[in-house]
C-alpha atoms as one frame of an Amber mdcrd trajectory, in Angstrom:
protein
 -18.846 177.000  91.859 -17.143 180.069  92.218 -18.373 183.308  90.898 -17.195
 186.373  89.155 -17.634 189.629  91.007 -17.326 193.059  90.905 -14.286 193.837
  92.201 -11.568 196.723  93.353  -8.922 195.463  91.241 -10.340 196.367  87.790
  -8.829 199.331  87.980  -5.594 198.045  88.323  -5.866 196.777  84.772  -7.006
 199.399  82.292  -4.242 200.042  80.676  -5.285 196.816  77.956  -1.710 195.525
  77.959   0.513 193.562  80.434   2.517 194.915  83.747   5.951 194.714  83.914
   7.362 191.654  86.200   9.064 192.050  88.786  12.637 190.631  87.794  14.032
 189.385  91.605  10.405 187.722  92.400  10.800 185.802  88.523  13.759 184.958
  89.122  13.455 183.161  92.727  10.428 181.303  90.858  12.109 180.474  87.727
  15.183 178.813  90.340  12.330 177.130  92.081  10.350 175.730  88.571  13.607
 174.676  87.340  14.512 172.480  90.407  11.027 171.138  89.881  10.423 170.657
  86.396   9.373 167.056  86.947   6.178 169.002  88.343   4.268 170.045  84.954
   0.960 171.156  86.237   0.681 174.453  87.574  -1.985 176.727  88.663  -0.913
 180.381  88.780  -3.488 181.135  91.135  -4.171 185.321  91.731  -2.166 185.592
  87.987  -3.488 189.080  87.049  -2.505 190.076  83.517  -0.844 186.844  83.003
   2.834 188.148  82.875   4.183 185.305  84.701   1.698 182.582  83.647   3.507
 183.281  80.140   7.093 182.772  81.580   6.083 179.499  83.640   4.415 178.339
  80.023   7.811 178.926  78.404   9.839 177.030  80.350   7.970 173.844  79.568
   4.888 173.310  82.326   1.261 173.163  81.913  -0.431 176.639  83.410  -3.699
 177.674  84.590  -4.104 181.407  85.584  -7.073 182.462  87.872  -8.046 185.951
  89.106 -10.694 187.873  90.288 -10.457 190.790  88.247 -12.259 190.041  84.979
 -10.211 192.917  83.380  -6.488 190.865  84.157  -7.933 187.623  82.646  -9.304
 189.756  79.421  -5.670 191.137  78.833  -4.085 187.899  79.834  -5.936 186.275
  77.035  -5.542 188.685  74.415  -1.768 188.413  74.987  -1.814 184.617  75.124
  -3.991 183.933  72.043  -0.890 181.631  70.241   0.014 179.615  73.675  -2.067
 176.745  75.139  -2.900 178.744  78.921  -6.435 178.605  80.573  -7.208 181.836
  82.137 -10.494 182.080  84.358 -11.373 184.555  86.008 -12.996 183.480  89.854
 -13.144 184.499  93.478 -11.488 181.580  94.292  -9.996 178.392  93.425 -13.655
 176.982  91.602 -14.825 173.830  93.058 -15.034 172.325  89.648 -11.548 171.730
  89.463 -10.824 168.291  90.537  -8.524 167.327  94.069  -4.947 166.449  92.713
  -5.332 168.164  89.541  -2.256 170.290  90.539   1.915 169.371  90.962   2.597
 172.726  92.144   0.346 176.136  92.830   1.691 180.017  92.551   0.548 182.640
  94.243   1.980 185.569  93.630   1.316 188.605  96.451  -1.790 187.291  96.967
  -2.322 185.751 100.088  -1.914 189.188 101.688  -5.008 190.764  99.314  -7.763
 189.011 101.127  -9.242 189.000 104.600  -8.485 185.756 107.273 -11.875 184.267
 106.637 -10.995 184.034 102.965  -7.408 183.172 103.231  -8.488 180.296 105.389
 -11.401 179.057 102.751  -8.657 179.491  99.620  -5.846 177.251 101.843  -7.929
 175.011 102.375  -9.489 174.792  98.412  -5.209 175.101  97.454  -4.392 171.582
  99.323  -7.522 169.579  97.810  -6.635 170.428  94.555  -3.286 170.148  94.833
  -1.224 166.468  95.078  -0.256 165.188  97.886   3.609 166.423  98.023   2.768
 169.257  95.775   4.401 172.256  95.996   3.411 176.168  96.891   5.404 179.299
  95.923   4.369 182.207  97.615   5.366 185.841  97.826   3.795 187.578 101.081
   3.802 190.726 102.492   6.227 191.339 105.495   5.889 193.640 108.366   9.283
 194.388 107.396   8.153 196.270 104.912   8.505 200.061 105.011   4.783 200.696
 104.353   3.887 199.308 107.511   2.156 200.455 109.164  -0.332 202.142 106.579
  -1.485 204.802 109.248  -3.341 206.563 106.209  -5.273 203.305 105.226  -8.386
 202.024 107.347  -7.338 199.101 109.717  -9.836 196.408 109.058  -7.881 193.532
 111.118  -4.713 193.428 112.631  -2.474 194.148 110.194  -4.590 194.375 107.708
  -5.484 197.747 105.896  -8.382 198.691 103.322  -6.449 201.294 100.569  -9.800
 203.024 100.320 -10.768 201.594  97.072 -11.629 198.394  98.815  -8.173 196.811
  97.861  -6.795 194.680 101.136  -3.071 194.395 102.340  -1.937 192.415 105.306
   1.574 192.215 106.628   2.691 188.971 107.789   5.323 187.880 110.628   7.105
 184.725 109.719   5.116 182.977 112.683   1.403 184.446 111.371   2.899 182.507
 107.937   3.443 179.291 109.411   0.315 179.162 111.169  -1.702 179.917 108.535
   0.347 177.069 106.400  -0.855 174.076 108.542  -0.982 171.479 106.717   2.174
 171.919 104.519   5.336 171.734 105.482   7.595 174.492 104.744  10.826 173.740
 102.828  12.203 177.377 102.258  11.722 180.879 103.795  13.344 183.630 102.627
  12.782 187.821 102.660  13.101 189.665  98.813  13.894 192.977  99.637  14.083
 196.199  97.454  13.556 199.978  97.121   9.971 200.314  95.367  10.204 202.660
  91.788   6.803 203.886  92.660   6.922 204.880  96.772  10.491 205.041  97.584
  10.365 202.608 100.327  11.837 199.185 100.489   9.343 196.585 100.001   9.735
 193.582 102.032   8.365 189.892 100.862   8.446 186.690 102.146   9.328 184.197
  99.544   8.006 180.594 100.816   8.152 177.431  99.280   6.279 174.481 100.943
   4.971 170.777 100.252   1.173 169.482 101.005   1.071 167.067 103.268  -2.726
 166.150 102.517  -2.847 162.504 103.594  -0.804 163.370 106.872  -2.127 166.101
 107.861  -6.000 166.092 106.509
């Protein structure tokens, strides 16, 4: 089972009440979920405060949110208490959850917050509990983005920076993505790209969408 940890990204959630989304990411998933909506099971996997768990709720589906920070789950279920959402907070995707529980899984700038080890481990946990032909939506970090290189961060791997709070950010080429997808079979690629309010620099994400192949591809 997995456990709950102390973690860096508390502090990104001490302000007791939800983030803003961000509008262009939302709306690339709410396309996606509405070309889908035959798929009603979601897990919102890495959903922090919950913001987006609530908008894939509204438009019809089934959500679970999981994230490691115990302080996102605690203000994503304050803010949730009149809508049917399971929030759990976990290091990973818990091994309690049974294989093909899951139409489609979200993750959300997360697959570039953990190290290769544990990005490996999590892919792997993300196809067994997801159907075969299920879906993933992901937003990724791109080494297009202006940030990168983060010569005033600690390079722990290549490409891959510690903030100094323990927080990890990788930036992804296209080809690292597909290699680390084996397994599925990627439908869409595209780059969201936009000034950042808070640095001044245009951040750069990968937007995939692709199908597990589990029972080719085991």
């Amino acid at each position: 089972m997995a456990i709950q940890i102390p973690n860096p990204w508390d502090s990104e959630y001490l302000q007791n009440k939800q983030s803003p989304i961000y509008v262009p990411l939302w709306e690339k998933l709410k396309k996606f979920l509405k070309n889908h909506q035959q798929n009603k099971s979601i897990l919102d996997y890495g959903c922090g405060d919950g913001n987006y768990s609530i908008l894939i709720k509204d438009l019809g589906f089934n959500v679970m949110g999981i994230d490691i920070s115990s302080n996102a789950i605690e203000i994503a279920k304050k803010s949730t208490i009149t809508q049917n959402i399971l929030f759990q907070t976990a290091n990973s995707i818990p091994e309690s959850i049974y294989n093909d529980s899951f139409d489609a899984i979200v993750m959300l700038n997360v697959l570039h917050c953990i190290s290769n080890k544990d990005r490996v481990k999590l892919l792997k946990k993300a196809r067994k509990v997801l159907k075969d032909k299920g879906y993933l939506f992901a937003s990724i970090l791109s080494v297009r983005d202006e940030s990168f290189p983060r010569n005033e961060w600690f390079e722990v791997e290549p490409n891959t920076f510690n903030d100094g709070t323990d927080k990890l950010f990788h930036f992804f080429t296209l080809d690292e993505i597909k290699k680390e997808l084996e397994g599925f079979n990627i439908l869409e690629t595209e780059i969201l790209e936009n000034i950042h309010p808070d640095i001044g620099k245009k951040s750069s994400l990968y937007i995939i969408i692709a199908q597990n192949e589990k029972y080719n591809n085991s």
